[in-house]
N, C-alpha and C positions, 0 to 999 in steps of 0.2 A: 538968530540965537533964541534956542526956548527959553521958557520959567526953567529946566530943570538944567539946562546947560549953567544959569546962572546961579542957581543953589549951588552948584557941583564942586566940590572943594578939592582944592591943591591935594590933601592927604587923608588918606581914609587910615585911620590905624587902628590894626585889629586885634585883639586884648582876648584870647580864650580864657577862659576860669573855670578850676574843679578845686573845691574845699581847700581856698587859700583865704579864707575871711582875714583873716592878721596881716595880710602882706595887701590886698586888693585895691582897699583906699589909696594907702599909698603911692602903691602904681600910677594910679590915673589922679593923685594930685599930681604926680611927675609931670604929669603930659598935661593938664592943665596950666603947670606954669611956665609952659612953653612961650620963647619968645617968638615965636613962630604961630599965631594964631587961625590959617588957614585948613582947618581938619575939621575931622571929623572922628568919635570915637565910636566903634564898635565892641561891644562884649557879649562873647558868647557864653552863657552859663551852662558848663556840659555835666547837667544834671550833678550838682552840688549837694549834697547832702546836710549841709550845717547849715547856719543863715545868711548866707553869700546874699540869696534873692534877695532879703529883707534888706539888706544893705543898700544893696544897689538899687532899690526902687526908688528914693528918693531923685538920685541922679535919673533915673528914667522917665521919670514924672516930669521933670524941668527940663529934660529936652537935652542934658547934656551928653547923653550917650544914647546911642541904640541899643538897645538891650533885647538879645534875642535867647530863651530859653528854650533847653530840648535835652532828652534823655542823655546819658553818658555815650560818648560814641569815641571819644579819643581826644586829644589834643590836633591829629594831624585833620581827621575830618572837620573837628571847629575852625581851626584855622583858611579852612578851604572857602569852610561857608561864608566866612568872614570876608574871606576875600571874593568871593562869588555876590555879596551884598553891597561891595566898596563900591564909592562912585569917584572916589580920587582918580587925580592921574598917576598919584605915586600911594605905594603901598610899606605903611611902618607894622612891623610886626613885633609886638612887645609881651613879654611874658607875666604872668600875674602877680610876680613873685619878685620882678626888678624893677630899676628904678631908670629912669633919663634925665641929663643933665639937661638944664634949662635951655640951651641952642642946641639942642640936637637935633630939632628939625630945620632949622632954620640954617645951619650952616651945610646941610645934607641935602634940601630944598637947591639951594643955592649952587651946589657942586654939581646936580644933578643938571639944571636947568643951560647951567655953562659946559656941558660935555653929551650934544645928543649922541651921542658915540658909547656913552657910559648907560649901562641897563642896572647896574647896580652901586650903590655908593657906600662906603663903610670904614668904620673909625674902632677905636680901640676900645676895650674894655678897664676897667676899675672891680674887686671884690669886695662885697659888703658881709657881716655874717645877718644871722637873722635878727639882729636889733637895729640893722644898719651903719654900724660901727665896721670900718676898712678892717680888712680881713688879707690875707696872705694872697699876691697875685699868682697868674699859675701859666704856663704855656707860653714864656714871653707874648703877654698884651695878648693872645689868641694865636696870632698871626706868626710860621715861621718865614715867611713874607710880607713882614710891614713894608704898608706904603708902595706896592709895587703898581708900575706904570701902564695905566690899560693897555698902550702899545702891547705888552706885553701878555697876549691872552695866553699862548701857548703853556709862556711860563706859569703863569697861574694853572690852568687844566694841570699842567704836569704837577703841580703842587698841591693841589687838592685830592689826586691820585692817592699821596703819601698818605693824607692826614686831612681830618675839616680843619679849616685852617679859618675858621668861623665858630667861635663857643654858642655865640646866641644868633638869632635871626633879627634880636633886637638891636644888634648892632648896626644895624641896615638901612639902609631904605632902597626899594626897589620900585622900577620904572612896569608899571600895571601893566603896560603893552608889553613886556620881554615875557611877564606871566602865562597872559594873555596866547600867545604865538608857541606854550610850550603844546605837547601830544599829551593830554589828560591833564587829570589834577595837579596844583602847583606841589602836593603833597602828596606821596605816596600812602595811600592806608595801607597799606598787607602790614599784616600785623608782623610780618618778619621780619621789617626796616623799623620796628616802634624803635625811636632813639637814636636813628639816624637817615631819617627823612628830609631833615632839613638838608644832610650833606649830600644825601640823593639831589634833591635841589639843587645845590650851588653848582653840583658838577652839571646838571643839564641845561643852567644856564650859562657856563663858561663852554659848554663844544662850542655855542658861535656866537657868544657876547664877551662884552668887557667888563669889567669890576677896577672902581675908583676905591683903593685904600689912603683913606685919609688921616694924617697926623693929628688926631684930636678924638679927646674921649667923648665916647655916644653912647657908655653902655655904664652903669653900675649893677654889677650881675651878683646877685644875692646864694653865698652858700649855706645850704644847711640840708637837714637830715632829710625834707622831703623833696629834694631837686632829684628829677626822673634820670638826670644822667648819673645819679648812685646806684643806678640797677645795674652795676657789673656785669653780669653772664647776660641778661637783654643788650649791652650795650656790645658784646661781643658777637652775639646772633647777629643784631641787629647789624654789624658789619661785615660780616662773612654774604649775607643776603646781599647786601649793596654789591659787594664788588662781583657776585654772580650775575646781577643784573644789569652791572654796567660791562663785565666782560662780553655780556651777550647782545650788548647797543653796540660794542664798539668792531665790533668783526668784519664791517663794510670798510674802516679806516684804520688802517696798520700803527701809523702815526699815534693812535689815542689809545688803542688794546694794547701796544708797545708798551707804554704810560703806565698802562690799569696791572698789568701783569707785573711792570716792576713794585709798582705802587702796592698791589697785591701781596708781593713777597717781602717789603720793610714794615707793610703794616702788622703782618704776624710774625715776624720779629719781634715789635715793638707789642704787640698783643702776648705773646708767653712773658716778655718780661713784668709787664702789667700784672700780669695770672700773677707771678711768681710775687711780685709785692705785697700783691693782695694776701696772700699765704704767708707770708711773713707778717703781714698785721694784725691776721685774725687769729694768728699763732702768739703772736706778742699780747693780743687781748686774754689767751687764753682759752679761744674760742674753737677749739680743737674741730670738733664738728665742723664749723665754716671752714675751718685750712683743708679738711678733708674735702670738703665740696667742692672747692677752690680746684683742691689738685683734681676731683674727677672730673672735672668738667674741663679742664686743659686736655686732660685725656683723651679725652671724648671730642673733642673741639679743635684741636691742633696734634693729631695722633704724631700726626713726621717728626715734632721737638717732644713727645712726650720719653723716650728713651734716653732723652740729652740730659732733660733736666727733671725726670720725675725724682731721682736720687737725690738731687738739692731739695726738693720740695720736700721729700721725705725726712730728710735730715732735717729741715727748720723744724719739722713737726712733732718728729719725734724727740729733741732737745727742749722744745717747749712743754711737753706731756710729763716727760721727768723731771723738769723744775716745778711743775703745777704738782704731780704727784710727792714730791718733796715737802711740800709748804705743807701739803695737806696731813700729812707723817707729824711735822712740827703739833 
């Protein structure tokens, strides 16, 4: 055994950061007051613009984080780099902006260590808003398959097809070697998965691994005004792109294109009614302009349902324009 085999920590956790100075401390006192003290933390500073640096340098100085600085390049490439510098066996992936309950390595450590069979392990979510104050939960717990039984790969792939069935990555912990054995980065850069690279992710590690859903919260996921999955129309690109890409991995095995194709056809179901919400809130705001971008870009984006239901979209809009144009008469 080397000097560096015995430095080499259980958990390398890796922490990207872009202009979250309010939320960052935070974060990594989370993972500081882990009952699980075998890690190691990594932060990538991807070219922050406010005083993130100055912050962190004291932690850098003392040895308690690696702290690695470098232009803006994205969330997905920090995330890579981070895991391209880990020297765990297992890889936590945590967001700037949330928070981990005090065993969440340590019971995740544990689940993992007792199922070599399991490549990824993961537990449920809790909403905080931005003061850290419990917030409204969303997607029952993330998972529309809580808790299901690694036996059970198939059924996972086929449910991940639908939907990520994963809010955060921080819910996780995943086994370095499942990373390790994928074809390229654990994260897609094209910038036309931004927003759903992680769930690129899960799906190319369930074609031939298992995932341990465990009954216990691992995540306190922070909502507020600057969480990247409020870019709506990104979040819609960003999954139209996925499912071309996995349509086009999957054409070797009938079985799994089977899957993507139906998974294909509920997820834009469930994406025009999405659209169509959205148009009613930003009609309810009064935000006439936004309802209107709303509905082009369903247009534009889902042409097959634009004929179903552009005439509801229309109709919220133009009932909201004539109560705005009312008030404004008063």
């Amino acid at each position: 055994m080397t000097a560096e085999d015995v430095r080499r920590p259980s958990v390398s956790v890796v922490i990207p950061t872009y202009r979250h100075r309010d939320f960052v401390l935070a974060t990594l006192d989370s993972v500081f007051a882990q009952t699980f003290t075998d890690y190691e933390v990594i932060v990538i500073n991807d070219g922050s613009s406010d005083d993130t640096a100055e912050l962190l340098r004291p932690l850098a100085v003392s040895g308690r984080i690696r702290y690695i600085e470098q232009a803006n390049v994205g969330q997905a490439t920090s995330r890579n780099r981070g895991i391209h510098e880990a020297r765990g066996e297992f890889i936590a992936l945590l967001d700037d902006d949330d928070l981990w309950p005090p065993d969440k390595l340590q019971w995740q450590v544990e689940a993992l260590r007792a199922r070599s069979d399991v490549n990824v392990a993961c537990g449920w979510l809790d909403c905080i808003d931005g003061s850290g104050r419990p917030a409204p939960r969303f997607a029952a717990r993330g998972l529309d398959l809580p808790w299901l039984p690694p036996e059970q790969a198939d059924t996972l792939y086929r449910a991940l097809t639908r939907r990520n069935q994963i809010v955060s990555p921080g819910q996780c912990l995943i086994r370095r070697s499942a990373l390790a054995a994928l074809t390229g980065d654990p994260f897609d850069t094209r910038p036309a998965l931004k927003g759903c690279d992680d769930w690129d992710l899960w799906l190319r590690l369930a074609e031939g691994g298992r995932f341990l859903f465990v009954n216990q919260l691992a995540l306190r996921y922070r909502v507020h005004g600057g969480n990247a999955s409020r870019d709506v129309f990104q979040m819609h690109r960003g999954m139209t792109a996925l499912y071309k890409k996995h349509l086009g991995r999957s054409r070797d095995d009938a079985n799994r294109h089977r899957h993507l194709v139906a998974g294909y056809q509920a997820a834009c179901t469930w994406a025009v009614h999405d659209l169509l919400a959205h148009i009613r809130q930003e009609a309810a705001r009064g935000n006439v302009t936004g309802a209107v971008a709303s509905a082009a870009f369903l247009a534009r984006t889902y042409t097959w349902a634009a004929a179903k239901w552009a005439p509801r979209a229309l109709w919220h809009m133009a009932g909201r324009t004539a109560r705005s144009a009312r008030r404004w008469r008063r």
